[in-house]
BAFINU-71720 format. One record per residue: x, y, z of N, C-alpha, C in turn; residue number from 1; residue in one letter. Coordinates in steps of 0.05 Angstrom, whole numbers. Layout:
% BAFINU-71720
SITE / n_x / n_y / n_z / ca_x / ca_y / ca_z / c_x / c_y / c_z / num / residu
SITE / X / Y / Z / X / Y / Z / X / Y / Z / NUM / A $
...
//
This chain:
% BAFINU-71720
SITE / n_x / n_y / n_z / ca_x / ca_y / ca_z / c_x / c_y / c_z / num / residu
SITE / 417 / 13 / 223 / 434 / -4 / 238 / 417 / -24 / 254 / 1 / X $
SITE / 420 / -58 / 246 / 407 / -69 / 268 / 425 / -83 / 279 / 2 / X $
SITE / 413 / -83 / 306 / 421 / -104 / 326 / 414 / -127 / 331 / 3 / X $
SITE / 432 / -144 / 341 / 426 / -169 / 348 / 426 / -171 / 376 / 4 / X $
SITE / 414 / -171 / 398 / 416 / -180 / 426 / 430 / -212 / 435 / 5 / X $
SITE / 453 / -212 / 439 / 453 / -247 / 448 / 441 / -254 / 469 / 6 / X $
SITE / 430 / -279 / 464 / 422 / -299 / 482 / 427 / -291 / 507 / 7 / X $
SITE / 452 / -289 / 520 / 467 / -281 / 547 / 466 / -256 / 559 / 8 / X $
SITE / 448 / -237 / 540 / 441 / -213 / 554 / 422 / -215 / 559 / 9 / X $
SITE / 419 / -203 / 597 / 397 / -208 / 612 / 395 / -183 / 622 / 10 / X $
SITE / 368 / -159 / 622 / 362 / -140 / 638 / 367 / -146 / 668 / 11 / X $
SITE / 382 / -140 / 677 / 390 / -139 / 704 / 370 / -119 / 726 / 12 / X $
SITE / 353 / -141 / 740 / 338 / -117 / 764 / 354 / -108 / 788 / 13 / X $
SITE / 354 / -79 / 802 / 355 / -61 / 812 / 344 / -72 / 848 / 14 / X $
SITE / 365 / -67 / 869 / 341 / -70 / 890 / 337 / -42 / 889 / 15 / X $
SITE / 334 / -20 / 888 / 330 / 10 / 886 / 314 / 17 / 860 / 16 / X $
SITE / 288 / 13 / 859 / 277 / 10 / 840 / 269 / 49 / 834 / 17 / X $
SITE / 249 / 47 / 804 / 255 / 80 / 792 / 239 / 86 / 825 / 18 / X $
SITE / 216 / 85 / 825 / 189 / 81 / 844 / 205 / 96 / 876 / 19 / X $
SITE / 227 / 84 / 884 / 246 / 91 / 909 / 262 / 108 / 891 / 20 / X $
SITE / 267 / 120 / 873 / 286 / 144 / 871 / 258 / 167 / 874 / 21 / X $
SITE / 248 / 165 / 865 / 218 / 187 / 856 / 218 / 198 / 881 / 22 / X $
SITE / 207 / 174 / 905 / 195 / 180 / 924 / 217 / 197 / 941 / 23 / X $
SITE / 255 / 185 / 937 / 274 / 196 / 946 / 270 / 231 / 944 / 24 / X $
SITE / 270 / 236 / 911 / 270 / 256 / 898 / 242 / 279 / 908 / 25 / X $
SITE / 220 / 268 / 907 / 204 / 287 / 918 / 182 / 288 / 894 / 26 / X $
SITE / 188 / 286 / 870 / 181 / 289 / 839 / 184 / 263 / 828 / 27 / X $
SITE / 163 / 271 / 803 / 163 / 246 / 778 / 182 / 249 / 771 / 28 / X $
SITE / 188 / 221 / 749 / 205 / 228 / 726 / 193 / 224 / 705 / 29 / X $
SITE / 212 / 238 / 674 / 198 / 237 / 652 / 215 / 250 / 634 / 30 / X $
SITE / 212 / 243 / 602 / 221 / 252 / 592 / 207 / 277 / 571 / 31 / X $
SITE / 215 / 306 / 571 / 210 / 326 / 557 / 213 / 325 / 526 / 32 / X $
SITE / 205 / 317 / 513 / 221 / 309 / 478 / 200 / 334 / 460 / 33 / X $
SITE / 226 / 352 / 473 / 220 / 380 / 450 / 239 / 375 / 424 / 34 / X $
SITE / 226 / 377 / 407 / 220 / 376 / 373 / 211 / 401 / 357 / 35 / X $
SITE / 227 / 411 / 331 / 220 / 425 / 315 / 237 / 431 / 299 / 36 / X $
SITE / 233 / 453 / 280 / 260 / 458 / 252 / 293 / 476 / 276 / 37 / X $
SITE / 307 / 475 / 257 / 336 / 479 / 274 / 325 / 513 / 284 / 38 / X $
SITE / 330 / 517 / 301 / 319 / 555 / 298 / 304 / 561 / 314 / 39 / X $
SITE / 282 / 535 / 326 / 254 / 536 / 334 / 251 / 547 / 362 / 40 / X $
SITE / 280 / 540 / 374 / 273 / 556 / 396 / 277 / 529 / 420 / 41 / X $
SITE / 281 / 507 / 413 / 278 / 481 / 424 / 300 / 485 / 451 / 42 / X $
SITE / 334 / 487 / 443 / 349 / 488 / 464 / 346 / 517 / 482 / 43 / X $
SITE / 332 / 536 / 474 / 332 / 547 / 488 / 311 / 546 / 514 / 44 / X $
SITE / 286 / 530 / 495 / 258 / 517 / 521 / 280 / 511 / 534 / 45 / X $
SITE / 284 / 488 / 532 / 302 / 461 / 540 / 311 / 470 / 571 / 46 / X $
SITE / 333 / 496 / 566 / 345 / 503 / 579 / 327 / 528 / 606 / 47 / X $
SITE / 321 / 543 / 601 / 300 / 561 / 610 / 283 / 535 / 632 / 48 / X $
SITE / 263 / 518 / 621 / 256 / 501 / 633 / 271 / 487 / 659 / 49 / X $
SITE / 289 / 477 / 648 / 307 / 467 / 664 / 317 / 484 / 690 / 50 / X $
SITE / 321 / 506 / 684 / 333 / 528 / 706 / 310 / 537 / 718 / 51 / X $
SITE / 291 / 532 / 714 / 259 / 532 / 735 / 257 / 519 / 740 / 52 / X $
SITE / 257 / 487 / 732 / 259 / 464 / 754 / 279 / 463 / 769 / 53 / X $
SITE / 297 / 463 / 764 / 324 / 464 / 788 / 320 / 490 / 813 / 54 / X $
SITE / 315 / 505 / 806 / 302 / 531 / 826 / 276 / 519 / 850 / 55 / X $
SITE / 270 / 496 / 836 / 244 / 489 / 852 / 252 / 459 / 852 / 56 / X $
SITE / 280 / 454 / 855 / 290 / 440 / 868 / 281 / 405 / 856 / 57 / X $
SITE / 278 / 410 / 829 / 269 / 388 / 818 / 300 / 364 / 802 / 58 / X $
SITE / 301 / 352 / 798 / 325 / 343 / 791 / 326 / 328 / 765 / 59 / X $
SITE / 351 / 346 / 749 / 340 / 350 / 724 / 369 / 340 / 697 / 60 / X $
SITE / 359 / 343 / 675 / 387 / 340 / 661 / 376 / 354 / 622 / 61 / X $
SITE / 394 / 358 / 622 / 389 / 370 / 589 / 406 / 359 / 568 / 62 / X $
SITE / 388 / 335 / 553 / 400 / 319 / 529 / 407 / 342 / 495 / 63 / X $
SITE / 413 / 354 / 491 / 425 / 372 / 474 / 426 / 360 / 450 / 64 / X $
SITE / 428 / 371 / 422 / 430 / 351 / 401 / 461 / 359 / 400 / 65 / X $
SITE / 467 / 379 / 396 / 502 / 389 / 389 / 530 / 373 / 411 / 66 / X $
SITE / 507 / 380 / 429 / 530 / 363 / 458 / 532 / 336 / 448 / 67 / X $
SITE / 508 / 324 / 450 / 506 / 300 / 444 / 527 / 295 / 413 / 68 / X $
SITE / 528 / 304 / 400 / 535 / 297 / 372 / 578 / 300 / 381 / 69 / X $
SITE / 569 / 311 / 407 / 618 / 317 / 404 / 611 / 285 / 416 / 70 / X $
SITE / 604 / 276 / 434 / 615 / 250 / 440 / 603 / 223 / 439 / 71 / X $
SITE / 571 / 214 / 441 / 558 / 191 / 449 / 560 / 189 / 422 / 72 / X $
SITE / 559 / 207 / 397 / 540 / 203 / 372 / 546 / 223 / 350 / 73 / X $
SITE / 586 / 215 / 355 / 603 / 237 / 344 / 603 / 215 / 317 / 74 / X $
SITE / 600 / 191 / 313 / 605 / 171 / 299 / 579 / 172 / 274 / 75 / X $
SITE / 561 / 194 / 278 / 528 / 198 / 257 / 536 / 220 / 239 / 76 / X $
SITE / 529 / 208 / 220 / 519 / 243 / 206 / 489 / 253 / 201 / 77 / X $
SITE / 489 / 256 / 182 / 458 / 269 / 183 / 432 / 258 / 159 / 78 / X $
SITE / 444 / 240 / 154 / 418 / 220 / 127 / 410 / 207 / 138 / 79 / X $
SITE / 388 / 199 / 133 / 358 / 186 / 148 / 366 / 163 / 166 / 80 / X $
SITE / 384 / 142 / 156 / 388 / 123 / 179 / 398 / 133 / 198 / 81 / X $
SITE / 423 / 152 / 194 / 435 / 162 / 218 / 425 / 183 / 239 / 82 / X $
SITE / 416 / 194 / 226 / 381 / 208 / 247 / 372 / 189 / 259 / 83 / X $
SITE / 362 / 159 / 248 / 342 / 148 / 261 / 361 / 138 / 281 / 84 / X $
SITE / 383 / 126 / 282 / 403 / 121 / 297 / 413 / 136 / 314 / 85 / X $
SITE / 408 / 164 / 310 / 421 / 183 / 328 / 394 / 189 / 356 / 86 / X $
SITE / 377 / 189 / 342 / 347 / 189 / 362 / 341 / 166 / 377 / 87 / X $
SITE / 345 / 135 / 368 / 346 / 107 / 373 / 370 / 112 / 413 / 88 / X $
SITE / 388 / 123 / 404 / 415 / 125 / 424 / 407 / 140 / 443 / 89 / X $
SITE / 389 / 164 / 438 / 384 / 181 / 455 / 358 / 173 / 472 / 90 / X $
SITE / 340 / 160 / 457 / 317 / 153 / 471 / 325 / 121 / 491 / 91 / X $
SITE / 340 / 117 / 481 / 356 / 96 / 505 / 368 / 113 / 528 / 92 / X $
SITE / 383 / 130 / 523 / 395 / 144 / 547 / 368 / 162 / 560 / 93 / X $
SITE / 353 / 172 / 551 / 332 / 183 / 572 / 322 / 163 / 580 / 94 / X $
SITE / 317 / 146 / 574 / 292 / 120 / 594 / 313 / 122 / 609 / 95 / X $
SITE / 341 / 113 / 612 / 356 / 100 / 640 / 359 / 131 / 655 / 96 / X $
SITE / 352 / 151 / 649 / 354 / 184 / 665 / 325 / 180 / 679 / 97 / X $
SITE / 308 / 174 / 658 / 279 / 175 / 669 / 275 / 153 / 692 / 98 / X $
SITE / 289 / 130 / 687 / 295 / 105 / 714 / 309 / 116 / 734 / 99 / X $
SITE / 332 / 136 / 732 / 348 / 144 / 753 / 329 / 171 / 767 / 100 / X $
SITE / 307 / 171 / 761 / 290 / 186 / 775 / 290 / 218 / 763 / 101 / X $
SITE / 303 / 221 / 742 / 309 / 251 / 738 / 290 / 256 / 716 / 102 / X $
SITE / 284 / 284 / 708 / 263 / 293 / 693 / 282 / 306 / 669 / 103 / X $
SITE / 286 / 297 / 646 / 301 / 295 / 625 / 292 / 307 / 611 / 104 / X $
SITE / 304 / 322 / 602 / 301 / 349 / 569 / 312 / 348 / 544 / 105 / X $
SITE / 300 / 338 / 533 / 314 / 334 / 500 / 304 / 353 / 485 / 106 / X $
SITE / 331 / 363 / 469 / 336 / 383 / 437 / 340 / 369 / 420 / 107 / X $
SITE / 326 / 362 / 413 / 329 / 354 / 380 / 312 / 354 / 360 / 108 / X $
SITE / 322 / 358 / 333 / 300 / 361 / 314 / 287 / 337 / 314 / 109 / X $
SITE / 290 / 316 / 311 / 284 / 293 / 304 / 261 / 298 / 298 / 110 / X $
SITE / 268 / 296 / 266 / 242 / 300 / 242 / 224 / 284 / 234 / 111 / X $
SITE / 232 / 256 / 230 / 218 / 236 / 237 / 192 / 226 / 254 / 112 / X $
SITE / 162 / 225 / 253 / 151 / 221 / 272 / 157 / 184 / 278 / 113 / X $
SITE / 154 / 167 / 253 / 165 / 147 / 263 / 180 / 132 / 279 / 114 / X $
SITE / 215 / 161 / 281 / 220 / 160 / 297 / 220 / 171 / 324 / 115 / X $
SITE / 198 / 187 / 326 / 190 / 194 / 355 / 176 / 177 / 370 / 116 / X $
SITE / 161 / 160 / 357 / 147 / 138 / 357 / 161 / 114 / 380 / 117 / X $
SITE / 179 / 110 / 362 / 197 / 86 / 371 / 205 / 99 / 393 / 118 / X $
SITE / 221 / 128 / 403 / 231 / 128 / 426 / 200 / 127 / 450 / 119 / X $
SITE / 170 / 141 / 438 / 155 / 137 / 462 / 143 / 111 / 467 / 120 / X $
SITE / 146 / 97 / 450 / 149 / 52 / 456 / 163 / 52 / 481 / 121 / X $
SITE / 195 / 63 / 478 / 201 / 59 / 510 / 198 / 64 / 532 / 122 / X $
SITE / 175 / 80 / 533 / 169 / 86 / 563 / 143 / 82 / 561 / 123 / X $
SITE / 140 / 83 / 597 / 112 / 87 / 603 / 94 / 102 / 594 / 124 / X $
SITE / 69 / 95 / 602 / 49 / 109 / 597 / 55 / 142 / 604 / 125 / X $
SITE / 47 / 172 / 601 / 56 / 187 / 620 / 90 / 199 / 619 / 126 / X $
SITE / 106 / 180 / 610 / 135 / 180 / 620 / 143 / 202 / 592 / 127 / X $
SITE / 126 / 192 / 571 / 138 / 212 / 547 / 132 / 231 / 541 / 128 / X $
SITE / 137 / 258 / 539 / 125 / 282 / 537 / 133 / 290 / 508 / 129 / X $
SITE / 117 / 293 / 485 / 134 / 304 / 460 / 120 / 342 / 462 / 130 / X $
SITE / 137 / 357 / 464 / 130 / 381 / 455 / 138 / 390 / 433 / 131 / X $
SITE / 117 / 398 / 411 / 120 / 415 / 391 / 132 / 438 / 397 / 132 / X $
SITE / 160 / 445 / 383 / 168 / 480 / 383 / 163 / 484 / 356 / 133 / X $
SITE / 131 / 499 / 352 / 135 / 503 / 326 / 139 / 535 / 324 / 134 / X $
SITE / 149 / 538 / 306 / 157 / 563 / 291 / 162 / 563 / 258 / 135 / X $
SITE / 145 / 579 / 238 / 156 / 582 / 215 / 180 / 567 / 205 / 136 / X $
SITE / 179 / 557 / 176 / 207 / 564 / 171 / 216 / 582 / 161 / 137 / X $
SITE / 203 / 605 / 146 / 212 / 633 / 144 / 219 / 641 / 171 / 138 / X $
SITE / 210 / 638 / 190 / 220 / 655 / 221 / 250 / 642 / 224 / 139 / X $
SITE / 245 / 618 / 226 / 274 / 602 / 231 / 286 / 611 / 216 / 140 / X $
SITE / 291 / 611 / 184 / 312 / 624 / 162 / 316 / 654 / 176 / 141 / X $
SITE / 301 / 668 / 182 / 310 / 693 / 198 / 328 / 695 / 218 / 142 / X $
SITE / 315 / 680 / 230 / 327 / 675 / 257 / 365 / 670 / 255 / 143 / X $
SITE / 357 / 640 / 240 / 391 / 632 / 230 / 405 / 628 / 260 / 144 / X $
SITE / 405 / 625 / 281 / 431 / 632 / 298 / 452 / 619 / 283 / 145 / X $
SITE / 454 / 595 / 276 / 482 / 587 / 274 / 491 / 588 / 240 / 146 / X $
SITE / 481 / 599 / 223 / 473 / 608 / 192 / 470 / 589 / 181 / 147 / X $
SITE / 460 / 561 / 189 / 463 / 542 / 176 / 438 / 541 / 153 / 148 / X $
SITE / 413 / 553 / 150 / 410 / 551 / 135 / 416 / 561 / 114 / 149 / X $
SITE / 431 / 582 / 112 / 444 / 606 / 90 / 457 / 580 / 79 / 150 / X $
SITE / 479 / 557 / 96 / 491 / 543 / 80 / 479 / 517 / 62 / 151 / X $
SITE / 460 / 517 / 78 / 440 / 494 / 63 / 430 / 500 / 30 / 152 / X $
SITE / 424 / 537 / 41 / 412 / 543 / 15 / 431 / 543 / -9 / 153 / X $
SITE / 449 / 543 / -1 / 476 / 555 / -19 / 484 / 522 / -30 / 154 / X $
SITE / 474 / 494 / -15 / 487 / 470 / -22 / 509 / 460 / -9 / 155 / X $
SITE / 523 / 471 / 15 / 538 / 466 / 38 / 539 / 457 / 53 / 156 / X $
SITE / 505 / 442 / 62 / 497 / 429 / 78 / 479 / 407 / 64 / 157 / X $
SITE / 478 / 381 / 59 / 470 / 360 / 50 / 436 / 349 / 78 / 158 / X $
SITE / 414 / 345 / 65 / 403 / 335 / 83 / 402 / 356 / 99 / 159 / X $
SITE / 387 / 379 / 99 / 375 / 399 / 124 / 359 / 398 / 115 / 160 / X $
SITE / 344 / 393 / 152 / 320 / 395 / 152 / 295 / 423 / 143 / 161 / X $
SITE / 280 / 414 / 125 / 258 / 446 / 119 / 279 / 455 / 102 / 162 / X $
SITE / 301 / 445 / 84 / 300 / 456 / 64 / 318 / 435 / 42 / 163 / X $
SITE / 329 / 413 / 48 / 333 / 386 / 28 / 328 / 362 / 50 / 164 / X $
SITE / 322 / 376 / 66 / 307 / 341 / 78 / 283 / 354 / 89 / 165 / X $
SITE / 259 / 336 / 103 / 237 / 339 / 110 / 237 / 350 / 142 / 166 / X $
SITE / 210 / 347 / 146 / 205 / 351 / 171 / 180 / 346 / 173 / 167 / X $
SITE / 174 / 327 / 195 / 149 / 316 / 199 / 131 / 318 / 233 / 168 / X $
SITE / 118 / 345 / 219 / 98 / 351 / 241 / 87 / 334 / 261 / 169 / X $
SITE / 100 / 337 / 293 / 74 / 312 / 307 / 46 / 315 / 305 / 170 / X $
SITE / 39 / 292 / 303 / 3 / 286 / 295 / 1 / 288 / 323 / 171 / X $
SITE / -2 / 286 / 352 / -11 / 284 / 371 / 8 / 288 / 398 / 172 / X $
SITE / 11 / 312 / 391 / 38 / 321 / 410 / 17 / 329 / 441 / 173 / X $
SITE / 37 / 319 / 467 / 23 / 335 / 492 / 29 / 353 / 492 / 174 / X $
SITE / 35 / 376 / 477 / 45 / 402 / 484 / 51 / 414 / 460 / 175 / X $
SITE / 42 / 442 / 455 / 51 / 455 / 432 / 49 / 484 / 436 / 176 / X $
SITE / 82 / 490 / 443 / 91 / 516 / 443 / 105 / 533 / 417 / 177 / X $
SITE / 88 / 555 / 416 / 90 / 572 / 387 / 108 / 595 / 396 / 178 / X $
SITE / 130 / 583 / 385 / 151 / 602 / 399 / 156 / 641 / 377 / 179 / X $
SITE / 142 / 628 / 356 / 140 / 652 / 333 / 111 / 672 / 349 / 180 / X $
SITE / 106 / 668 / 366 / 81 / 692 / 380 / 80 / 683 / 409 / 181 / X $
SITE / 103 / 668 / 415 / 97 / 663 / 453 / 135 / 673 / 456 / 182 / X $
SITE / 130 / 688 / 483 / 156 / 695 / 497 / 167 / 672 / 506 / 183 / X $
SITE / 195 / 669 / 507 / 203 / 648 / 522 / 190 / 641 / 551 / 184 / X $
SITE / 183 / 672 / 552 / 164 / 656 / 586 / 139 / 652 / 589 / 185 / X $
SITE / 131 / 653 / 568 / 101 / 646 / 569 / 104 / 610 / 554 / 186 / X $
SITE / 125 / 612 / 533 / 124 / 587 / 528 / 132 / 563 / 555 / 187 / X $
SITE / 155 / 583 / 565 / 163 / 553 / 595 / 143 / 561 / 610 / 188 / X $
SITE / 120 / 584 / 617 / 98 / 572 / 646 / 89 / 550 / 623 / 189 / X $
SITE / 78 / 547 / 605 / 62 / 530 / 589 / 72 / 504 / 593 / 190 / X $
SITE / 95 / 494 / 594 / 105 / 475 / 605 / 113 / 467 / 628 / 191 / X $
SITE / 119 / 485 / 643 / 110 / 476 / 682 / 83 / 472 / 688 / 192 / X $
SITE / 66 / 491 / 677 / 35 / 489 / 673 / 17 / 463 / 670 / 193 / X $
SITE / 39 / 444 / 645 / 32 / 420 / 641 / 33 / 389 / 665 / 194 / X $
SITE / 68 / 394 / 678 / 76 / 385 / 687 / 70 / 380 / 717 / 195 / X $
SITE / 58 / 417 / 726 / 43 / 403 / 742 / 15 / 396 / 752 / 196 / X $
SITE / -2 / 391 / 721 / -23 / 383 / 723 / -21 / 360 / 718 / 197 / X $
SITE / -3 / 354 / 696 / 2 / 319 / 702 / 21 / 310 / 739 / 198 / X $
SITE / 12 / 328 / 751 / 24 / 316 / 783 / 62 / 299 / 775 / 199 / X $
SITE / 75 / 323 / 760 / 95 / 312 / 767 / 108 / 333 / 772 / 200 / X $
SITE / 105 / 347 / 780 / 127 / 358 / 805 / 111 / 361 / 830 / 201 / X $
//
């Protein structure tokens, strides 16, 4: 899908700039962009994470791929442009979370590194965090929570990822949690761990 910007659209500045929410807030902002096959363990970081920063009083939000898909991006399905389009929408809505000062958590496979690419173009230096959830895809096919690969295998599902569509490992992720030999809690200190050595909380 491309866009055309008209002429007459102008980024509109803020007198409450990100810089005065931060300092409001106490904490950085930034965005979390956990990535891996469906299974990996991603929404559940996501979430876990999240409920330790909120405990420590950090101010937070969790971008979901399924949530996301009932309403912003109920209009996508799942072949390569509409992935890239579905990631394109989302990495717009975290920059304006990451401007409103909040520290933002994305689930999604987004298999694509090209397109991970494009969403860390939009931010700052610092501002984009990609975490690897890697895990097998034999572990994931075990795993199954929602059986979707059973239906993939069967031809039910068009375009899944790790088993008729791809999946493309980050080359240079800040973070890589192995959720196939790390506890959920060893995988989230690993990511508070990070966060606050990069001095954002």
């Amino acid at each position: 899908m491309m866009y055309n910007k008209p002429a007459n659209i102008v980024w509109q500045p803020m007198k409450v700039t990100k810089e005065d929410r931060r300092r409001l807030n106490g904490h950085g902002s930034c965005v979390l962009w956990f990535t891996g096959l469906s299974g990996s363990g991603k929404s559940t970081l996501a979430t876990e994470v999240e409920k330790e920063l909120y405990q420590r009083g950090v101010r937070t939000y969790v971008l979901d791929g399924d949530n996301i898909r009932h309403g912003l991006n109920r209009d996508l399905g799942f072949g390569k442009d509409d992935r890239k389009e579905n990631i394109r929408r989302i990495g717009e809505v975290a920059k304006l979370f990451v401007d409103a000062g909040i520290v933002t958590l994305t689930a999604f496979i987004s298999p694509y590194r090209e397109d991970r690419d494009m969403v860390r173009a939009l931010f700052k230096e610092g501002e984009f965090i990609e975490i690897y959830v890697r895990c097998s895809l034999e572990e994931c096919e075990r795993r199954d929570p929602k059986g979707l690969y059973q239906k993939a295998r069967r031809g039910e599902i068009r375009d899944f990822t790790g088993i008729s569509a791809p999946y493309e490992e980050p080359a240079n992720p800040e973070l890589v949690v192995d959720t196939e030999r790390e506890t959920v809690e060893e995988s989230v200190g690993k990511v508070l761990d990070f966060l606050s050595l990069k001095g954002l909380l």
